[in-house]
KOLLOMI-637687 format. One record per residue (C-alpha): residue number from 1; residue in one letter; x negated, y negated, z. Coordinates in nm, 3 decimals. Layout:
<pts>
PT  pos  code  u  v  w
PT  NUM  a  X  Y  Z
...
</pts>
This chain:
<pts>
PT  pos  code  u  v  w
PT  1  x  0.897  -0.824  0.485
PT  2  x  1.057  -0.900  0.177
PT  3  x  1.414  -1.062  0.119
PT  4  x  1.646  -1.287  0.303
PT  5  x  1.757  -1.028  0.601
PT  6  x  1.410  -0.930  0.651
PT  7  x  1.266  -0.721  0.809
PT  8  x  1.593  -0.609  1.002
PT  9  x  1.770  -0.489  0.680
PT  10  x  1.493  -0.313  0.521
PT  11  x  1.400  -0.162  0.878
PT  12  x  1.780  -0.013  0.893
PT  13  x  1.754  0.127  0.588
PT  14  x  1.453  0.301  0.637
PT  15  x  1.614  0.421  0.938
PT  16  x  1.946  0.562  0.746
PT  17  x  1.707  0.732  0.460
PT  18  x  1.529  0.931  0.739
PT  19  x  1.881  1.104  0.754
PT  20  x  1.962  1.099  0.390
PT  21  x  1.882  1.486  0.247
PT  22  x  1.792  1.378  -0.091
PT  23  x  1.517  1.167  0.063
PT  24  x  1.425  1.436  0.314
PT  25  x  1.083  1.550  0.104
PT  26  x  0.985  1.118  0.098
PT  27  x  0.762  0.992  0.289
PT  28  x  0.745  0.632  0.353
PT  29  x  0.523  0.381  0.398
PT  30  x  0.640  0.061  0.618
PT  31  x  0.410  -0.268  0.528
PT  32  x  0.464  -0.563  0.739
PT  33  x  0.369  -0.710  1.041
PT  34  x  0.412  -0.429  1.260
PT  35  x  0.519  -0.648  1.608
PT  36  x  0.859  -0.621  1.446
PT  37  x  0.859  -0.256  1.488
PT  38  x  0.936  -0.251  1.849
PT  39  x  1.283  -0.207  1.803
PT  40  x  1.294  0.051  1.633
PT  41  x  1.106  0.355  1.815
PT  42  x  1.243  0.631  1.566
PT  43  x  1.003  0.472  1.288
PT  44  x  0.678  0.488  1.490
PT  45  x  0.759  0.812  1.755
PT  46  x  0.635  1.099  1.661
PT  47  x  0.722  1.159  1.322
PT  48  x  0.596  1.254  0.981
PT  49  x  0.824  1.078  0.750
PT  50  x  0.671  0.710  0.828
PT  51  x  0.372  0.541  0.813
PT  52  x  0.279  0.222  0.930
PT  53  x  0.028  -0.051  0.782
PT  54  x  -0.036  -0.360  0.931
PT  55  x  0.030  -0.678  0.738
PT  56  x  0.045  -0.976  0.915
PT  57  x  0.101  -1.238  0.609
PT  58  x  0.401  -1.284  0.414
PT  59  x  0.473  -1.421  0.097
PT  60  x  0.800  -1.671  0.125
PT  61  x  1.055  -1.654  -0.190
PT  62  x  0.983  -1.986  -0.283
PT  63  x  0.616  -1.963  -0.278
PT  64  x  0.445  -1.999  -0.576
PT  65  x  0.393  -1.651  -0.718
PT  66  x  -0.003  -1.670  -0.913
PT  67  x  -0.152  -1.906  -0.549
PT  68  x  0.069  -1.652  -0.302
PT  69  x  -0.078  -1.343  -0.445
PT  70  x  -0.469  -1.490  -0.426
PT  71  x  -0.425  -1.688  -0.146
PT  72  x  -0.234  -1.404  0.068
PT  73  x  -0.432  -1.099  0.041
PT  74  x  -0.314  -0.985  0.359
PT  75  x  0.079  -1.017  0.234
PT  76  x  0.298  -0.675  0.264
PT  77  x  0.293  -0.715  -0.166
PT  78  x  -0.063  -0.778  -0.179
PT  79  x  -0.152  -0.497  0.024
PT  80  x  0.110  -0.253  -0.129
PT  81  x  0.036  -0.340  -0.468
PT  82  x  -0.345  -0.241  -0.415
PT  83  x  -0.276  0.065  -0.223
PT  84  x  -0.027  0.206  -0.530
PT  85  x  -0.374  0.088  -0.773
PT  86  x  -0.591  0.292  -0.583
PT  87  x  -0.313  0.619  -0.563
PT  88  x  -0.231  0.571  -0.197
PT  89  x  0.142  0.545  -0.253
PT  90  x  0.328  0.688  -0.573
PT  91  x  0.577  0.386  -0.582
PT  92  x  0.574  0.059  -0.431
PT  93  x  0.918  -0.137  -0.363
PT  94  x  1.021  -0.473  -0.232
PT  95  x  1.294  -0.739  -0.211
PT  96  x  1.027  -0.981  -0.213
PT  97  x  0.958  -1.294  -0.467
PT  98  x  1.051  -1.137  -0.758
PT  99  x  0.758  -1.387  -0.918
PT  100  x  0.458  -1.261  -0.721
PT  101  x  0.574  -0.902  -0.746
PT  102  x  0.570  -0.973  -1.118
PT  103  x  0.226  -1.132  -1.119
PT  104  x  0.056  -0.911  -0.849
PT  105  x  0.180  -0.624  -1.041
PT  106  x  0.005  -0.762  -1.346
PT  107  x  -0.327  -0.844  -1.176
PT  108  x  -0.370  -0.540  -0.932
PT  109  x  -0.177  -0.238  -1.137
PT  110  x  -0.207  -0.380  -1.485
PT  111  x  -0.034  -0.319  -1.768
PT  112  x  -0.027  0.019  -1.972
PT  113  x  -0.271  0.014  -2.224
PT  114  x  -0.057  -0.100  -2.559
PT  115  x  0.221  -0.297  -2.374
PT  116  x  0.206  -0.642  -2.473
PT  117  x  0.460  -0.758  -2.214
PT  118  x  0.593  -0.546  -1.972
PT  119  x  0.965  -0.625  -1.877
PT  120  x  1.239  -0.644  -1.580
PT  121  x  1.558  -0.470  -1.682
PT  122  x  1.870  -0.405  -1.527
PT  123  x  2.168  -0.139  -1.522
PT  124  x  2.489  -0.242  -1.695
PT  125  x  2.822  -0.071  -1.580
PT  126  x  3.030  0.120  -1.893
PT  127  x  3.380  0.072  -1.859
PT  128  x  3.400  0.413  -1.939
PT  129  x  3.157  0.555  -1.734
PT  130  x  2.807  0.567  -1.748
PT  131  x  2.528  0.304  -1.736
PT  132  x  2.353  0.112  -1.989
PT  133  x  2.049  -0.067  -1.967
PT  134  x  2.012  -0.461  -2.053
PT  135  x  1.613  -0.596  -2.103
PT  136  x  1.460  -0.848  -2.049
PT  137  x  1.625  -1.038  -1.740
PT  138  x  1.358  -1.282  -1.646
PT  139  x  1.006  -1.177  -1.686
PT  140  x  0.950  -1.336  -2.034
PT  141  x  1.160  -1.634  -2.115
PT  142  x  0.975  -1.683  -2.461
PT  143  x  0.873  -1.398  -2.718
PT  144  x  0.779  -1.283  -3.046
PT  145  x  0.967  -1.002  -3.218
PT  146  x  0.723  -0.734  -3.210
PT  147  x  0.810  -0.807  -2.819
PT  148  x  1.150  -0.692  -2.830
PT  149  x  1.047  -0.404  -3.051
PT  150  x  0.861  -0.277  -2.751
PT  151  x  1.140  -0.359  -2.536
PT  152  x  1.354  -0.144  -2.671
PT  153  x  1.115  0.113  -2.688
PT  154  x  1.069  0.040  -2.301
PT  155  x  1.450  0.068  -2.286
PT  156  x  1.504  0.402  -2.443
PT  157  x  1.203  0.611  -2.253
PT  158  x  1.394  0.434  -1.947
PT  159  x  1.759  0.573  -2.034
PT  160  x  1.634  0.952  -2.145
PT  161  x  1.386  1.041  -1.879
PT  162  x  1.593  0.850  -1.605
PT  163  x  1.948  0.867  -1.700
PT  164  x  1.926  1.139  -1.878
PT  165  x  2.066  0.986  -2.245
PT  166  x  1.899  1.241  -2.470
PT  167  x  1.926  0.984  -2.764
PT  168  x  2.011  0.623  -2.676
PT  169  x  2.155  0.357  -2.863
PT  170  x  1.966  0.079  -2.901
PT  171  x  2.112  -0.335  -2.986
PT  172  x  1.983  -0.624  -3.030
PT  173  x  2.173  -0.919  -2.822
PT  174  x  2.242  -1.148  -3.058
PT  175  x  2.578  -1.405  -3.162
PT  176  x  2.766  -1.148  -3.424
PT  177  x  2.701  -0.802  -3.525
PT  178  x  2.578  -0.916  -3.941
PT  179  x  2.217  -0.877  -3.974
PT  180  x  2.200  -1.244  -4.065
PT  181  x  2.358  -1.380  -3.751
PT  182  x  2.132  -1.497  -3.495
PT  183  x  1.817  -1.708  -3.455
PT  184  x  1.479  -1.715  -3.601
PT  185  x  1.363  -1.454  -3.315
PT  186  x  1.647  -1.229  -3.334
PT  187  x  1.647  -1.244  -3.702
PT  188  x  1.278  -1.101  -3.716
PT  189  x  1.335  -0.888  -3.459
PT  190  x  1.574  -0.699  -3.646
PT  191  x  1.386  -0.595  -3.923
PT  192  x  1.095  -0.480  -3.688
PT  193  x  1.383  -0.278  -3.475
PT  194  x  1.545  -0.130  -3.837
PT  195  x  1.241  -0.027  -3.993
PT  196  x  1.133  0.196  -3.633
PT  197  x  1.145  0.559  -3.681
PT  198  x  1.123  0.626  -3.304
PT  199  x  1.466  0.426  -3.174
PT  200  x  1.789  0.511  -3.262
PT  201  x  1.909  0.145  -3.350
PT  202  x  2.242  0.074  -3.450
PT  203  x  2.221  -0.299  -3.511
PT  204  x  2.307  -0.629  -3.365
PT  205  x  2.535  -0.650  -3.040
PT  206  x  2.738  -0.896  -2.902
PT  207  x  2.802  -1.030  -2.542
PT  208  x  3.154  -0.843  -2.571
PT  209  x  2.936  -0.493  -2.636
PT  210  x  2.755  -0.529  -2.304
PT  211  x  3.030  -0.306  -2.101
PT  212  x  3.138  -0.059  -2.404
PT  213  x  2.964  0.289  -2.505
PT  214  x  2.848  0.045  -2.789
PT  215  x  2.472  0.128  -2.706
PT  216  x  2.285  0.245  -2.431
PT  217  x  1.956  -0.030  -2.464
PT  218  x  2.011  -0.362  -2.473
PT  219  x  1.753  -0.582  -2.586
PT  220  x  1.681  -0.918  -2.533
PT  221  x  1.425  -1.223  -2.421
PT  222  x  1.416  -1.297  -2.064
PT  223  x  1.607  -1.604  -2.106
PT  224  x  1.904  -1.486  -2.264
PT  225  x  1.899  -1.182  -2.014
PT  226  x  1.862  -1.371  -1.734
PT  227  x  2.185  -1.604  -1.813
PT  228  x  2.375  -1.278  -1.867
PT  229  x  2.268  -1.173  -1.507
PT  230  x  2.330  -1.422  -1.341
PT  231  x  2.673  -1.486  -1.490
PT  232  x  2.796  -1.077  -1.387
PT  233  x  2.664  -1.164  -1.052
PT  234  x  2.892  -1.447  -1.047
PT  235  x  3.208  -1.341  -1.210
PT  236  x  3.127  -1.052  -0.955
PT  237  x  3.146  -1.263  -0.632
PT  238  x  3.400  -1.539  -0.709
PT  239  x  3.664  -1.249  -0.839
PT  240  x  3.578  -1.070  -0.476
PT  241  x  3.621  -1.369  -0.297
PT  242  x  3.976  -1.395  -0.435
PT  243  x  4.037  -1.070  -0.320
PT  244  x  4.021  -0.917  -0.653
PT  245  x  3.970  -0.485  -0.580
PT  246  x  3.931  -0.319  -0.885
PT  247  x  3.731  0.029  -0.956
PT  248  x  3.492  -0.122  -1.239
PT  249  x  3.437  -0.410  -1.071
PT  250  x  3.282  -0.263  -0.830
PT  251  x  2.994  -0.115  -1.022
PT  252  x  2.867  -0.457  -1.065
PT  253  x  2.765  -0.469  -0.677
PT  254  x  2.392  -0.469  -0.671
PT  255  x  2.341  -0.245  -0.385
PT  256  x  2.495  0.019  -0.589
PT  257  x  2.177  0.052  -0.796
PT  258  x  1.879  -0.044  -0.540
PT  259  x  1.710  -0.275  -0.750
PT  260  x  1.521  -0.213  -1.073
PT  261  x  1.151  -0.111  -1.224
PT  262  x  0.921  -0.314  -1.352
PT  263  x  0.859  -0.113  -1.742
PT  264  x  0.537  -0.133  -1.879
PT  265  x  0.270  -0.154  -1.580
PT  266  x  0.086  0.130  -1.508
PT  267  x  0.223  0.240  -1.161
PT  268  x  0.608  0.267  -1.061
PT  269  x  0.681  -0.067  -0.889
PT  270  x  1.076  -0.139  -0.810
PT  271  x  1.190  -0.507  -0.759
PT  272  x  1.526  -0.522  -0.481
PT  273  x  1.744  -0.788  -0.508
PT  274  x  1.661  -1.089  -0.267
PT  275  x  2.012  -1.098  -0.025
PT  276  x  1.959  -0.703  0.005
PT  277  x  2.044  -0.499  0.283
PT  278  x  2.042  -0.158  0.404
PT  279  x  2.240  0.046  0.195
PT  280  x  2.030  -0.113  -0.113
PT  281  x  1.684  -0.034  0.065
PT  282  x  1.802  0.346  0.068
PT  283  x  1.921  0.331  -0.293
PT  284  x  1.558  0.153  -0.329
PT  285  x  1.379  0.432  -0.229
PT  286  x  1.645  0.669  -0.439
PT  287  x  1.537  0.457  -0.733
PT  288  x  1.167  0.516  -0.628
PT  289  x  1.173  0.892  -0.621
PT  290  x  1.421  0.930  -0.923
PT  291  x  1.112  0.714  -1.172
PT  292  x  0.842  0.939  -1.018
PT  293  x  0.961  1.252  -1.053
PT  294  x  1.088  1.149  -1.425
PT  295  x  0.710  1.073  -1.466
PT  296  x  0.841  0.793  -1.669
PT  297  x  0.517  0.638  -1.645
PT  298  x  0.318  0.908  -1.800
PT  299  x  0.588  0.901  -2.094
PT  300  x  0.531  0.528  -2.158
PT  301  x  0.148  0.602  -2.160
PT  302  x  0.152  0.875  -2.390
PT  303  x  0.427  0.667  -2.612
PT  304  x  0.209  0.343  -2.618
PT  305  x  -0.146  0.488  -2.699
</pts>
């Protein structure tokens, strides 16, 4: 029920997973309002790839995300949050309001046992090839350094148990690559992220760094990363809408990617972009798989305690 096409666009991706063969072993779980369903008879025939709970609220994007998630216990997040506590799904994913996925994640799954902030991160295109991984983009506009020490150890289990980068580069977002550049946060931070014996960190980064082999982790508060989000996304769009085709470019699509994981809480929960549509649900559910099977969450357990 989440996101601005739905439930049609999440219900046709569904529908084009059931024929994907990497997704052939998932089975998925459909929570909405289930009168919405009569359209589409291949997702409640007889079949044993979908299930269907009923959930007849829904939590609007502009809702406010803390009174939503108490007020709406019968919301498609509410519901699917609780039933991934209690080990009825493996991995819960919506397009939903990014804020009461945050805050229902925090209240129902909770946060791993040693995380003092658990973060939203997103991929970054390489120019060379390759994706990096930029953190935080939103969930924590304010923070203390020993925050973004555990970011970037957030980062790195992310980019070697999921992509696969046996020892990633970790950087510290900051206005020039000398240790002394930068503000009171990132300043701190540095020293915290230098003295580490677990990260592989090569110093401060700059906004120019984001799209080389530079690093692999990116670290930053949730202000800064959100800016730098939000400012791809819309170099992205205005250079398409002059027509602008170009190979890298096109890695900044979000529907490439499927959405991203919310590090740090004790249960694999993915967040979708809000304007997605089919072809991102499927890479969703992609996404989904890929961080259970990594058992990513068991590594961040076993890292933080």
């Amino acid at each position: 029920m989440g996101g601005d096409f739905a439930p049609n666009e999440a219900l046709k991706g569904v529908k084009e997973a059931l024929d994907e063969s990497d997704l052939s072993d998932v089975h998925i779980v459909l929570l909405g309002n289930e009168d919405h369903l009569k359209d589409y008879p291949e997702l409640t025939g007889e079949t044993n790839r979908v299930s269907v709970v009923h959930a007849p609220e829904v939590i609007e994007m502009a809702e406010h995300p803390t009174r939503a998630i108490s007020q709406k216990r019968n919301s498609s997040i509410s519901i699917g949050l609780r039933m991934l506590a209690e080990g009825q799904l493996d991995a819960f994913a919506s397009a939903g309001n990014t804020g009461a996925m945050m805050v229902g994640s925090l209240y129902t799954v909770k946060a791993i046992e040693g995380v003092i902030r658990p973060s939203l991160s997103t991929l970054v295109p390489k120019i060379e090839g390759g994706t990096g991984l930029l953190l935080d983009v939103g969930a924590n506009s304010d923070v203390k350094p020993d925050v973004l020490l555990q970011f970037a150890e957030l980062g790195s289990l992310y980019c070697k148990h999921v992509l696969k980068i046996e020892e990633p580069k970790v950087g510290l977002l900051s206005i020039g690559h000398e240790r002394e550049k930068g503000n009171l946060l990132t300043q701190a931070a540095f020293a915290l992220l230098e003295e580490s014996r677990s990260l592989n960190f090569i110093g401060n980064v700059e906004g120019r760094d984001l799209f080389l082999n530079t690093c692999d982790v990116i670290v930053c508060d949730g202000f800064t990363g959100n800016v730098v989000l939000k400012t791809c996304e819309g170099f992205f769009y205005q250079l398409k809408k002059r027509g602008v085709n170009d190979e890298f470019l096109d890695r900044f699509n979000f529907t490439d990617y499927g959405g991203t994981s919310i590090l740090g809480v004790n249960k694999p929960v993915i967040i979708g972009h809000g304007i997605s549509k089919s072809d991102t649900f499927v890479n969703m559910l992609r996404l989904s798989k890929q961080i259970v099977q990594s058992r990513l969450i068991d590594k961040i357990k076993f890292t933080m305690n």
